[in-house]
C-alpha positions as YAML, in Angstrom:
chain: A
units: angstrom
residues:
- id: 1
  name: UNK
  ca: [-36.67, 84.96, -257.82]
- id: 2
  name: UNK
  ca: [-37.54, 87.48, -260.34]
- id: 3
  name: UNK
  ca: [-34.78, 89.68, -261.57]
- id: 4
  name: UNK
  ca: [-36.29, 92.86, -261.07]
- id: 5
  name: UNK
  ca: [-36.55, 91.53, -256.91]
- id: 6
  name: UNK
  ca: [-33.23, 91.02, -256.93]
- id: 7
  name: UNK
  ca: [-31.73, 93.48, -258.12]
- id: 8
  name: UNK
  ca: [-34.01, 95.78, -256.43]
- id: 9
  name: UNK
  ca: [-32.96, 94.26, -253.27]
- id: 10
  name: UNK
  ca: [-29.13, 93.62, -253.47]
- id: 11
  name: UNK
  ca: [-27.91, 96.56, -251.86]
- id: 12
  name: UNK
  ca: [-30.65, 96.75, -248.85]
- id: 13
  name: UNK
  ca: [-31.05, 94.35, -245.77]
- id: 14
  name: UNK
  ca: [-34.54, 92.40, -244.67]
- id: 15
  name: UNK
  ca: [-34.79, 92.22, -241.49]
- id: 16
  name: UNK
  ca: [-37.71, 90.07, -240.35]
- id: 17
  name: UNK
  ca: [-38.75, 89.76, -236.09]
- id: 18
  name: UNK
  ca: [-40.74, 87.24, -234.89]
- id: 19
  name: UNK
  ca: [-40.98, 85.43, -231.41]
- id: 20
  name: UNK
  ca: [-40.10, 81.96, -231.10]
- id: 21
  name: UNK
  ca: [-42.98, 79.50, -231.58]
- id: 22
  name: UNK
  ca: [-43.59, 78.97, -227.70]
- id: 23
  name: UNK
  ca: [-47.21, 77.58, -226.93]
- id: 24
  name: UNK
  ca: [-49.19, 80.42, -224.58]
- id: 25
  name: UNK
  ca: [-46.85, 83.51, -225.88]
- id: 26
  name: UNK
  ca: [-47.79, 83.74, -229.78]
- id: 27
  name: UNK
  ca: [-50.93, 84.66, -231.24]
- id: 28
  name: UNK
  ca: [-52.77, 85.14, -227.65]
- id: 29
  name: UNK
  ca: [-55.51, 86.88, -229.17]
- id: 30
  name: UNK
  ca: [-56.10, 84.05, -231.26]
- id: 31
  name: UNK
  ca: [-57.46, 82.49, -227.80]
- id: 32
  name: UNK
  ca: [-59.65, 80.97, -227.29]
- id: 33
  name: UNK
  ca: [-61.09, 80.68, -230.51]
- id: 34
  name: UNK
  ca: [-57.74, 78.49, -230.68]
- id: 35
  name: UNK
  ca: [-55.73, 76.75, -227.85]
- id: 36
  name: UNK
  ca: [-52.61, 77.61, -227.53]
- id: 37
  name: UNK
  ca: [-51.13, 74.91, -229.49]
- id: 38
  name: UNK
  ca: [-53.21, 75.86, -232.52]
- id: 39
  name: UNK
  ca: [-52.14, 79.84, -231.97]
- id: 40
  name: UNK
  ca: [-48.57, 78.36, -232.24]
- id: 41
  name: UNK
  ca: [-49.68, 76.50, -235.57]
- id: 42
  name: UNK
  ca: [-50.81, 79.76, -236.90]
- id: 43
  name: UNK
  ca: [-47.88, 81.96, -235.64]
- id: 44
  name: UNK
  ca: [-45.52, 78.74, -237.14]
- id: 45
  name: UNK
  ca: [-47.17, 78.99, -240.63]
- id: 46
  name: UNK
  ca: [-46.95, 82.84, -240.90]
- id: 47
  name: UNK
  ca: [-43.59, 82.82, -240.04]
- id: 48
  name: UNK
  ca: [-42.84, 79.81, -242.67]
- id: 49
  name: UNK
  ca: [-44.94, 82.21, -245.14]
- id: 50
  name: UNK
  ca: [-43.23, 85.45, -244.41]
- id: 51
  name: UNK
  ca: [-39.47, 84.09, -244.93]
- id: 52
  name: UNK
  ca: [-40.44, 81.99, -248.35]
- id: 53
  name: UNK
  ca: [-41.71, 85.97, -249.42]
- id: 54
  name: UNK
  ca: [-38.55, 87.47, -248.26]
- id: 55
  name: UNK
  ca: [-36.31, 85.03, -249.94]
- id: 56
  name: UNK
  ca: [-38.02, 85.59, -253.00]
- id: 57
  name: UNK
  ca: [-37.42, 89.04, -253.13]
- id: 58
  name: UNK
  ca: [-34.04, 89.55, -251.75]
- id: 59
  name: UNK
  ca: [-30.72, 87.03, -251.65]
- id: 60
  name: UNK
  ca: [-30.48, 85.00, -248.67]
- id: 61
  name: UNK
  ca: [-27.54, 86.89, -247.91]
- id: 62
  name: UNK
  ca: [-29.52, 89.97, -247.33]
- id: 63
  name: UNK
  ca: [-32.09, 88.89, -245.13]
- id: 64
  name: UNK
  ca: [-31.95, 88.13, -241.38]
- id: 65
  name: UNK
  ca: [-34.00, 86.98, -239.02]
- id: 66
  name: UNK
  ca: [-34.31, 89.08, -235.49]
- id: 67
  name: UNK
  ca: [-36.09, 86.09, -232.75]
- id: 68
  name: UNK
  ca: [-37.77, 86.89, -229.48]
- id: 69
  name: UNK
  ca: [-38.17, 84.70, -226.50]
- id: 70
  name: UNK
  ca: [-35.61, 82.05, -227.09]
- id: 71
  name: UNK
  ca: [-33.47, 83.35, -229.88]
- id: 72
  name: UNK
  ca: [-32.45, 79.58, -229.88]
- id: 73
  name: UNK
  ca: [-35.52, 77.79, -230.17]
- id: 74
  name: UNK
  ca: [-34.75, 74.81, -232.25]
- id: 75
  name: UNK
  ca: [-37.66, 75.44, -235.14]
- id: 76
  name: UNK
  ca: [-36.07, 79.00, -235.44]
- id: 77
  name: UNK
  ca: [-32.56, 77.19, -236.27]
- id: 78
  name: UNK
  ca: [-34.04, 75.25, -238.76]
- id: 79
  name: UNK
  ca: [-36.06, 77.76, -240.87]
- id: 80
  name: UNK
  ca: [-32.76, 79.61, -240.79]
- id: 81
  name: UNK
  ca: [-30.58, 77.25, -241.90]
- id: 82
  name: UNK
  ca: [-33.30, 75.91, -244.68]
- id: 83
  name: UNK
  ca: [-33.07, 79.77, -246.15]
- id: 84
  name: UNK
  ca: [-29.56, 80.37, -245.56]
- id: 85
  name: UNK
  ca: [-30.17, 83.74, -243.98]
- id: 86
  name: UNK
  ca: [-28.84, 84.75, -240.55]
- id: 87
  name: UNK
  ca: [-30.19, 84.30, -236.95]
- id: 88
  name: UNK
  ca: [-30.16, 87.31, -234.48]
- id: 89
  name: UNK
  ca: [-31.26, 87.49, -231.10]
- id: 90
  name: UNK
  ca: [-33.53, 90.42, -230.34]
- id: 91
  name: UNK
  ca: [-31.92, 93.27, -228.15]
- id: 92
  name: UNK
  ca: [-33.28, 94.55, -224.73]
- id: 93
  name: UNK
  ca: [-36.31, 97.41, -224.25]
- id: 94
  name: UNK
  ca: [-39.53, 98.03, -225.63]
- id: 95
  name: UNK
  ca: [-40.72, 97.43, -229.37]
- id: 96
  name: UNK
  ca: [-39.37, 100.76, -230.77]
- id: 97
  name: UNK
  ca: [-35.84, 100.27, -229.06]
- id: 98
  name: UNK
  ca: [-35.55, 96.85, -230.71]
- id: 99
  name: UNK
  ca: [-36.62, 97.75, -233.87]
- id: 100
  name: UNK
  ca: [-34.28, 100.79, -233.79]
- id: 101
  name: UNK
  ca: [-31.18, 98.65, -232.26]
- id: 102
  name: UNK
  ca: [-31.80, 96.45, -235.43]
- id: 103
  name: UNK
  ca: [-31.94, 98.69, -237.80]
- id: 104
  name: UNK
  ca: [-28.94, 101.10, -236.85]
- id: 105
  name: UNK
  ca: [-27.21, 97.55, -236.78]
- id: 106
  name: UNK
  ca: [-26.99, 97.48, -240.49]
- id: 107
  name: UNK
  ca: [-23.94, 99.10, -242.68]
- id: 108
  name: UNK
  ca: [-26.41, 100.53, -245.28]
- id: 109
  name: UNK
  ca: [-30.61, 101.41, -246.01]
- id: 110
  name: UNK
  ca: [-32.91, 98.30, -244.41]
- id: 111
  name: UNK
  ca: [-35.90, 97.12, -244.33]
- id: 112
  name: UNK
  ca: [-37.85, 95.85, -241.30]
- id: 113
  name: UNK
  ca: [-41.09, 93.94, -241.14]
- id: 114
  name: UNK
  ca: [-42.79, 91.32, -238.70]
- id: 115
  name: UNK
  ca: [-44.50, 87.94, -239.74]
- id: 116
  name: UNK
  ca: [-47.68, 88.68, -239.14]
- id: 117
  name: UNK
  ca: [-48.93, 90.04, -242.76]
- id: 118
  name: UNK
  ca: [-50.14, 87.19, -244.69]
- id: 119
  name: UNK
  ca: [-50.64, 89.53, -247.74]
- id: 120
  name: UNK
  ca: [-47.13, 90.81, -248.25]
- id: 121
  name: UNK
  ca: [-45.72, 89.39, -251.09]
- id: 122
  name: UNK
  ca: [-42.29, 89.62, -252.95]
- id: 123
  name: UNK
  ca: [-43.49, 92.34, -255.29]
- id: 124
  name: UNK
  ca: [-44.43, 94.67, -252.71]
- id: 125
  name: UNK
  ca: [-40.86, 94.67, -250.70]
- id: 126
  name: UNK
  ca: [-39.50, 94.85, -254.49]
- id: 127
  name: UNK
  ca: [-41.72, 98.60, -254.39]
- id: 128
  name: UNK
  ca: [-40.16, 99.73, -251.23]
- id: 129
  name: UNK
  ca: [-36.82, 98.75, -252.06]
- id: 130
  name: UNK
  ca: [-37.30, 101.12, -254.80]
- id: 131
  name: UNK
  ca: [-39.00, 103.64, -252.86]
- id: 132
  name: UNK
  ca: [-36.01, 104.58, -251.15]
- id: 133
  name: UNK
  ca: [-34.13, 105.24, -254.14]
- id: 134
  name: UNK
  ca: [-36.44, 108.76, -253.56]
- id: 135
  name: UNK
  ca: [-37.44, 108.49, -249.81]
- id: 136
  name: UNK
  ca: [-35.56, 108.86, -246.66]
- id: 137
  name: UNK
  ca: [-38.50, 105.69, -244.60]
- id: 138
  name: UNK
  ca: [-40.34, 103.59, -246.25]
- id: 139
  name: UNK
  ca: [-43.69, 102.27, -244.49]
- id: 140
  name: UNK
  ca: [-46.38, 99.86, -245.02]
- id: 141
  name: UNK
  ca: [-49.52, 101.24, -242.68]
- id: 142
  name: UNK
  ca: [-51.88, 98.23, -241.52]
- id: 143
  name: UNK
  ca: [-55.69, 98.35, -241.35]
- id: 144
  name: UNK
  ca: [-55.60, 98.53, -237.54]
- id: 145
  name: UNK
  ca: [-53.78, 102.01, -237.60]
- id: 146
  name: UNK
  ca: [-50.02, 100.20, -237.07]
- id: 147
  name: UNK
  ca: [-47.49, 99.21, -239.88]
- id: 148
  name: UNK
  ca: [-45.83, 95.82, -241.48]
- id: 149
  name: UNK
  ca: [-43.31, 97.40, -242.80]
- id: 150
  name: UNK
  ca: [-40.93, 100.26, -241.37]
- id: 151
  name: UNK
  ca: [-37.18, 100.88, -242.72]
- id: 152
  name: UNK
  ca: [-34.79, 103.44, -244.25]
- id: 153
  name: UNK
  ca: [-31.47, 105.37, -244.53]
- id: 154
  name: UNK
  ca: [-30.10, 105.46, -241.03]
- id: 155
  name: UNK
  ca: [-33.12, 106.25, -239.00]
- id: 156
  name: UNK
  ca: [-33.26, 108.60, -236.07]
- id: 157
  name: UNK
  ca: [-34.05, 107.18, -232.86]
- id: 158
  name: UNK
  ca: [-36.63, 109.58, -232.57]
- id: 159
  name: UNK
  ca: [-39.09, 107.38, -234.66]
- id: 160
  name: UNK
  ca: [-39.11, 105.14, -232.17]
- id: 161
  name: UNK
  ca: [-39.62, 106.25, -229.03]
- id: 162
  name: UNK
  ca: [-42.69, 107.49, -226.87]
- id: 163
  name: UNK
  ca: [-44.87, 105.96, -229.12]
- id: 164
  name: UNK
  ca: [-48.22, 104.00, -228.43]
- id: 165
  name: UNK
  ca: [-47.13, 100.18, -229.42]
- id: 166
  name: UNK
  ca: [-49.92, 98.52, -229.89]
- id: 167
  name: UNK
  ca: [-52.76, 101.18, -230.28]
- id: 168
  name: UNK
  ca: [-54.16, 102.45, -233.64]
- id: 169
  name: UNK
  ca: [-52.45, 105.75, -234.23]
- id: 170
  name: UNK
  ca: [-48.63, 104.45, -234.26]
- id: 171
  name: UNK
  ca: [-48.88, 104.70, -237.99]
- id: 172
  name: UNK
  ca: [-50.20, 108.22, -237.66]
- id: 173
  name: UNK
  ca: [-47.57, 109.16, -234.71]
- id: 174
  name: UNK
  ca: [-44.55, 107.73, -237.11]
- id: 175
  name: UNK
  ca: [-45.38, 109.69, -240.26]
- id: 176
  name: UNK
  ca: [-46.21, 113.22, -237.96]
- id: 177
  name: UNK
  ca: [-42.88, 112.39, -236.62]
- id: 178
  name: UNK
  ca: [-41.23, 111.72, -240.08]
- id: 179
  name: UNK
  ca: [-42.53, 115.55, -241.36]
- id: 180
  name: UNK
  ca: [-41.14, 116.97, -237.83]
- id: 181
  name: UNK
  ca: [-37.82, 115.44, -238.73]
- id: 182
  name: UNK
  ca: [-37.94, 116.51, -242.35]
- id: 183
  name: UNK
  ca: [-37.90, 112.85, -243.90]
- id: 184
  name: UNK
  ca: [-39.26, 112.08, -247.13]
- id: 185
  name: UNK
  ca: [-41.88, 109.30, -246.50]
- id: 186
  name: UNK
  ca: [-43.03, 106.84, -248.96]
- id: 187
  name: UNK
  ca: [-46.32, 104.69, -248.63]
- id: 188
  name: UNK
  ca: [-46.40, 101.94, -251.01]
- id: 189
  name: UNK
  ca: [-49.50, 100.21, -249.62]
- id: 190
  name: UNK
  ca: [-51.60, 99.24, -247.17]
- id: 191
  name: UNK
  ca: [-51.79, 96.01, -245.61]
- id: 192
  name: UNK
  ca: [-53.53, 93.69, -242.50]
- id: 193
  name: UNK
  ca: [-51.77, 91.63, -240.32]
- id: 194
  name: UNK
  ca: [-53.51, 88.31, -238.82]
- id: 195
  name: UNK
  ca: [-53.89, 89.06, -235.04]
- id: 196
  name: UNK
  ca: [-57.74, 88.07, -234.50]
- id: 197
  name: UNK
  ca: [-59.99, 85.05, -235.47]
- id: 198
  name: UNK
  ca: [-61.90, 87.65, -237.49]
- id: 199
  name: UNK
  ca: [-58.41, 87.92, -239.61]
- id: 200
  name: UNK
  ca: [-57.88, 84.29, -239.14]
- id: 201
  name: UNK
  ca: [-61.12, 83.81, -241.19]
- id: 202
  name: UNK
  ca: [-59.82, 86.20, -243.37]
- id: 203
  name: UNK
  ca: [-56.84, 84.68, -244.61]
- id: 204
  name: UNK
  ca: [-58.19, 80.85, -245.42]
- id: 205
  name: UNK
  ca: [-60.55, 82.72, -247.60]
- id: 206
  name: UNK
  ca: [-57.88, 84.54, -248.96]
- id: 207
  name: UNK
  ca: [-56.22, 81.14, -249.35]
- id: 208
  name: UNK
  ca: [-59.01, 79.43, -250.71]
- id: 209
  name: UNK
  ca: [-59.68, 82.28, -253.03]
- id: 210
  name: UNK
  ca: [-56.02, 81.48, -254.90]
...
């Protein structure tokens, strides 16, 4: 771990969500390009990357991991035990109220992303870590008009709610809704998360390339 990510991430909490591995309910729209098995494989490996990236950049003690599904699920208990980081079962209600329940959950400023952004690496959580020392939310928009990356000082519930999960002007909606609420946003980058075989294709050649 670099000593510019960790101090840059002592004082603020990673929080990382991600569905247990269960054949049929990860990476659907990997199907049927993939069966179900393979989608697991994929969603497995993300996961595996996204952690080794977040434990890189912050100490273990500051990063959690909020599970879907079956909070439980053995593989989940491993990965966090092999990190040392903590296991959290994902509240009740839609995508917004989880993410929000999560967040507000946390003593001081946090950081929340998914595992589905095979380019996030340790040096761009280390820039929004330090984007809040002059921001009020922090955000990493994705290609498809959503974002890998949402977190802050105490954020309203506001953000979160009557939004279009899933559609590609959530993004958009969250920083309109930032200016109505008089935040200071920050932007670091832009990103793509893996959610079609087109992006599938797009990350062994991004593997291949290093």
């Amino acid at each position: 771990m670099s000593a510019d990510a960790m101090s840059s991430g002592a004082e603020v909490t990673l929080l990382v969500c991600a569905k247990a591995p269960i054949p049929g309910k990860v990476k659907t729209r990997l199907m049927p390009a993939l069966d179900a098995e393979q989608a697991r494989d994929v969603h497995v490996a993300l996961l595996e990357r996204t952690l080794e990236v977040a434990c890189q950049a912050f100490p273990a003690a500051r990063v959690q991991l909020w599970a879907g599904l079956a909070p439980r699920h053995p593989l989940l208990e491993a990965l966090a035990a092999r990190h040392g980081i903590a296991l959290h079962a994902q509240p009740s209600g839609d995508l917004g109220q989880r993410m929000h329940t999560a967040l507000s959950a946390q003593r001081g400023p946090a950081l929340l992303i998914g595992s589905d952004c095979p380019v996030l690496t340790s040096a761009l959580l280390a820039r929004c870590v330090r984007a809040l020392n002059a921001h009020d939310l922090v955000m990493l928009p994705a290609e498809d008009g959503g974002y890998a990356l949402i977190g802050g000082h105490r954020l309203p519930a506001r953000l979160f709610t009557d939004m279009a999960w899933g559609g590609s002007e959530v993004a958009a909606q969250t920083h309109a809704r930032a200016r109505e609420l008089g935040l200071r946003v920050a932007c670091p980058g832009t990103v793509w998360d893996l959610d079609t075989p087109r992006d599938l294709e797009r990350w062994r050649m991004l593997d291949a390339a290093t």
